[in-house]
N, C-alpha and C positions, 0 to 999 in steps of 0.2 A: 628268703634272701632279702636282706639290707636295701631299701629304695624301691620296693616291687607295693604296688595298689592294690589293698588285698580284698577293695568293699565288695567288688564284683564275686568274690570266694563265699565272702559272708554273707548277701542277699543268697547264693544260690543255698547256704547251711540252714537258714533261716527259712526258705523255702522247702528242703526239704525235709523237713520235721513237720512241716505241716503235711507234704505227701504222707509220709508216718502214719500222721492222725488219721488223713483219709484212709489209708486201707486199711486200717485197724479200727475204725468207727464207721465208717459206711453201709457194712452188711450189717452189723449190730441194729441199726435205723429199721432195717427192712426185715427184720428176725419175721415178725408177723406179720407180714406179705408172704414172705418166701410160706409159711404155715399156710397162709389162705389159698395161695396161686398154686402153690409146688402139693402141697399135702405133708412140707414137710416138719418132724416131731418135735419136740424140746428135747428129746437125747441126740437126734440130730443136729440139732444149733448148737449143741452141747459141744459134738463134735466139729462141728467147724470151728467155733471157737478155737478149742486145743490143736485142728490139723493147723490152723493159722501160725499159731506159736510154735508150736512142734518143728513145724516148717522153718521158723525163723529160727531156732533152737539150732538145726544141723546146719545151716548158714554160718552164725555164730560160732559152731565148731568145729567148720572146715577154716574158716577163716582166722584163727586162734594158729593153725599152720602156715597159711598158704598166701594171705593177704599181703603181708610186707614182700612177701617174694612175687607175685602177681603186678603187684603196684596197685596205688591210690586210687591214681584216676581212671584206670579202663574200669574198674569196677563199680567209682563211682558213676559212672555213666552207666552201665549194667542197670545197675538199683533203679534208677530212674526209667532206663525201659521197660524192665519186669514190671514197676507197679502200673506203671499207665498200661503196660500188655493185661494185666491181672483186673484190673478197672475195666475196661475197655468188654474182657471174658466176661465179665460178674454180667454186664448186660446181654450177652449174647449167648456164650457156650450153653445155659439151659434151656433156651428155648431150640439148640440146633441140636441140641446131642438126646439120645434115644430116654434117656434119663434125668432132670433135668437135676436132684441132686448130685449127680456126678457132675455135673456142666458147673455146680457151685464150689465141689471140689477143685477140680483144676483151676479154673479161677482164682479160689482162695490162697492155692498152693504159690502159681503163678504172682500176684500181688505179695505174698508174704513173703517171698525170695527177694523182692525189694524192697520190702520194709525189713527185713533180717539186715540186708549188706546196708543200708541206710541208718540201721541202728549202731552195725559195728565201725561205720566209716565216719559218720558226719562227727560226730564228739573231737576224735584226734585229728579231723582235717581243721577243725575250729581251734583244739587246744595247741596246733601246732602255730598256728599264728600268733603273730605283733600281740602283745596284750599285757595291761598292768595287772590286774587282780583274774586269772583264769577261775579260779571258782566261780566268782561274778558272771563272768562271761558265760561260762556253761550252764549256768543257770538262766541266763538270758534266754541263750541258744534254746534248752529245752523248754520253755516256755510258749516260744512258737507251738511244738506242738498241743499245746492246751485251746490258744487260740483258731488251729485246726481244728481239735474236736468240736471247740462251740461251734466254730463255722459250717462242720457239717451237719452238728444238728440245729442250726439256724436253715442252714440251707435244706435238708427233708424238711422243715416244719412250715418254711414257705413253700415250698414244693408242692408237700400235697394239701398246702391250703389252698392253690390254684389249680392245681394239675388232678387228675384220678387217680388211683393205685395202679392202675395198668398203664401208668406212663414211666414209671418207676425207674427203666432202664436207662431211659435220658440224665437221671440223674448221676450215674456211674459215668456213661461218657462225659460230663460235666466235669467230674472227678477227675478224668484221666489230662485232663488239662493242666492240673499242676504239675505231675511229674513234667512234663511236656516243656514249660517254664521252667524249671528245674536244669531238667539237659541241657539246654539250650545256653544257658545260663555256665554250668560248668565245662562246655566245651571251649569256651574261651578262659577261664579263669585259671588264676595263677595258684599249685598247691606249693606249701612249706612240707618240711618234714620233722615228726617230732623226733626229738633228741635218742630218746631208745630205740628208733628206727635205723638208725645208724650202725649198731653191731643188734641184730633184732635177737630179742631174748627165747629161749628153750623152751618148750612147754614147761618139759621136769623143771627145770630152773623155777618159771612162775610157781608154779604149782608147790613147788618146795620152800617157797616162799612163805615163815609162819603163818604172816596175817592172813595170805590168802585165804586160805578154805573159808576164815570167819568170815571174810565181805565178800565169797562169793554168797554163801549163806544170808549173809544182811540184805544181798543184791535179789536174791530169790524171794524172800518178805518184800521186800519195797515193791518189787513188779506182780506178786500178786495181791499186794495192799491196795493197788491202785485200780487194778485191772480185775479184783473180784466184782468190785462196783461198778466203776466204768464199762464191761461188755453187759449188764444184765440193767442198767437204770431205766433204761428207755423202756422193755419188755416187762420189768417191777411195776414202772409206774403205769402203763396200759394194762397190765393184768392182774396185776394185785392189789393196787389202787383203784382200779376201775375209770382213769381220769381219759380225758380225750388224748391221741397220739399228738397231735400239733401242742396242747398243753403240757402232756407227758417230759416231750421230747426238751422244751424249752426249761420246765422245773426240773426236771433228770437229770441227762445226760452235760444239757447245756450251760446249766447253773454249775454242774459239777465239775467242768473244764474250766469254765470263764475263775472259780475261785484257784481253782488250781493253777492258772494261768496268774492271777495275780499271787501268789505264796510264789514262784518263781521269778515272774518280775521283780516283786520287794527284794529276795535274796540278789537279785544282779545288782542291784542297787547297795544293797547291808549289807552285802557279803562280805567284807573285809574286816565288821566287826561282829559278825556273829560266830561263836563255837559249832561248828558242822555238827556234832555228836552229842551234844547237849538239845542244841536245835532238833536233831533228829530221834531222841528220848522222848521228847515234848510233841513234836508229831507224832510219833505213835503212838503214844498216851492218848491223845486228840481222837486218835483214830477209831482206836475201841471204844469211844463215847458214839462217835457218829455212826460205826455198825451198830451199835445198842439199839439206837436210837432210830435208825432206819429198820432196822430188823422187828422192833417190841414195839413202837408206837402202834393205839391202835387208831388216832387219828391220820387220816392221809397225808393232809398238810404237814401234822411233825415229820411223818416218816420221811416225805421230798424234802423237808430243811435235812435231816441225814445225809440223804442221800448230796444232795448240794455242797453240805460244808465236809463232808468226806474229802472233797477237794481240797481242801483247805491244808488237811494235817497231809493228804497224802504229795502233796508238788513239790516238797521239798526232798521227797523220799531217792527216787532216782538220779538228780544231775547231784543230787550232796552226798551219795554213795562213787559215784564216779570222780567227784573233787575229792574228796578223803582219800579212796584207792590209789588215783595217780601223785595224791601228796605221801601215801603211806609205802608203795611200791611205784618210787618215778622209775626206774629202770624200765617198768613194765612194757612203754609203747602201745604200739596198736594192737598187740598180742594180750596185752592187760583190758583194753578197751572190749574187744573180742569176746575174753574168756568172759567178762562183767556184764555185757550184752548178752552173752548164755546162760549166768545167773539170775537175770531180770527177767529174760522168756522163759527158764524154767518156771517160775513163780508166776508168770502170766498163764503159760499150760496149768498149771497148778490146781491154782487161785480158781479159775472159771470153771475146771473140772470140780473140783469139791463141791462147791454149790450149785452147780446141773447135778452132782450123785444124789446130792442130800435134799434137793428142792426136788427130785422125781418123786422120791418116797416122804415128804415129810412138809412138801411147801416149799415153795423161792423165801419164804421169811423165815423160814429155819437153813436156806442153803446159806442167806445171806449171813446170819448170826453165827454160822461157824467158820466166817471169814475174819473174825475176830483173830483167829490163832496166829495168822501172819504178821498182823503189828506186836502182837505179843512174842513172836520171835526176835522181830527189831530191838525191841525194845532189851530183851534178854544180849541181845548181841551188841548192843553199844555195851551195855558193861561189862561183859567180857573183852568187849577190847580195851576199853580204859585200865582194867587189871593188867591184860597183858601189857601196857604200853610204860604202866607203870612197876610193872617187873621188869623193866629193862634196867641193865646195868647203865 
């Protein structure tokens, strides 16, 4: 609506992408605690990984029906309780339940039910606002969560350079303070509605849709491009580097956000003059250099620049799959957002499954190296859709 203040909307979108990061980077930090404390395996973390996404995956797909007819905001307030609920489990449920892997189950479950409806909401609560360049903007928006990931592995890495490993769970309740900020935030603020929200589109409809199937496919490469590396850096660089966890986690995980977080900044910035699918050829090109490279070096230091500038080719991959989509399919709405958010978690389940199969029997430096396959999907899939776009009449 015309005359409505919408900054109080946009700190709370901006905040919650960094909720996002927290529950999707947080257990990743303590893979090897949860080993030392719980007893538990690497096909178990394997598994959390994928119940994570998986989780977010049926969010994703209920809400592809139900979201526009639910409404915006009770759900996004939802998101925001589950993850601080999920947070809140992560430090408790295993040391109260008979088992304490299952206590990391529900937990994760619990968390990922708000990072799933966080995924499929915050994008069209953003792109339905005031805005000159929304590409820009959504690459802004998703940037945030980059500077969450650093933040949480800035934050384990001062953590337990002060604190013990058996203090560990204070840092999850720490966590559940952003959603916390978040809610609070969007109980007062004002939502728009996007344009395709208004007669809301058919599944069949979307789905019938040429382009679709290819970007939800490009959408499945981009979220396990990102997310092959980003869940396993920290546990790479402590285990197959041999390097300290508070160094690990700073050259890992957190070098690999902060650059990612800047490839998304620059796009909110350049966005209006860069080609999205030219740009996103050239990332993934990028990309299969920096699994090479983190996967084959056999000095430590190159492998961690891998692993680091991974960030790099991969930040533009998600919010410039989502600007393409809703420039390529506007009809789509929140239903297009939705389905695109199911394409990015399938590829996140994916992605991190492939390399726990292939790092059980072969090494994490061979699970990583055949995480190669997904930017070479991308990259297959920007030209076919340039074909297509150029068979049109």
């Amino acid at each position: 609506m015309p005359g409505l203040n919408y900054n109080r909307t946009r700190k709370a979108c901006y905040i919650s992408f960094i909720v996002q990061a927290v529950v999707n980077n947080l257990s990743p930090m303590l893979f090897l605690t949860f080993q030392r404390e719980f007893g538990v395996t690497v096909g178990q973390i394997g598994a959390l990984i994928a119940l994570n996404f998986m989780t977010q995956m049926t969010v994703d797909a209920l809400a592809v029906k139900y979201a526009a007819r639910i409404g915006v905001r009770p759900l996004t307030l939802a998101s925001e309780l589950c993850a601080a609920a999920g947070l809140v489990g992560l430090a408790v449920f295993p040391r109260i339940l008979p088992r304490p892997f299952v206590g990391l189950i529900a937990a994760t479950m619990l968390g990922a039910v708000g990072g799933g409806l966080i995924e499929v909401l915050i994008s069209p609560v953003l792109e339905s606002l005031p805005s000159g360049d929304k590409a820009a903007s959504m690459s802004f928006l998703h940037s945030f969560y980059c500077w969450g990931q650093a933040g949480v592995a800035l934050m384990s890495a001062a953590f337990f350079f002060f604190a013990p490993h058996g203090a560990w769970p204070a840092l999850a309740i720490i966590g559940a303070c952003v959603p916390v900020t978040a809610f609070a935030l969007f109980v007062r603020a004002p939502f728009a509605a996007l344009p395709g929200d208004a007669r809301p589109i058919s599944v069949r409809r979307l789905v019938g849709n040429r382009l679709f199937p290819l970007l939800f496919v490009m959408m499945m490469a981009s979220g396990a491009s990102e997310i092959s590396m980003a869940q396993w850096a920290s546990y790479f660089a402590e285990t197959g580097l041999g390097v300290a966890k508070s160094v690990g986690d700073l050259l890992g995980p957190c070098a690999f956000a902060i650059a990612m977080g800047i490839t998304r900044a620059w796009y909110g910035v350049k966005g209006e003059r860069v080609d999205i699918t030219k740009a996103l050829t050239v990332s993934a090109v990028a990309c299969v250099g920096c699994y090479l490279l983190a996967s084959l070096a056999r000095n430590p230091f190159a492998a961690l620049v891998g692993c680091a500038f991974t960030g790099f080719t991969v930040g533009l991959m998600w919010p410039g799959m989502l600007s393409l989509s809703a420039k390529r399919v506007p009809e789509g709405g929140t239903a297009l957002f939705a389905a695109l958010a199911l394409g990015g978690d399938t590829g996140c389940t994916l992605g991190p499954l492939l390399v726990s199969a292939v790092a059980g029997r072969s090494g994490l430096n061979m699970g990583l190296l055949t995480a190669i396959l997904f930017p070479i999907i991308l990259i297959a899939g920007t030209r076919a859709l340039r074909k297509m776009e150029s068979a049109q009449p």
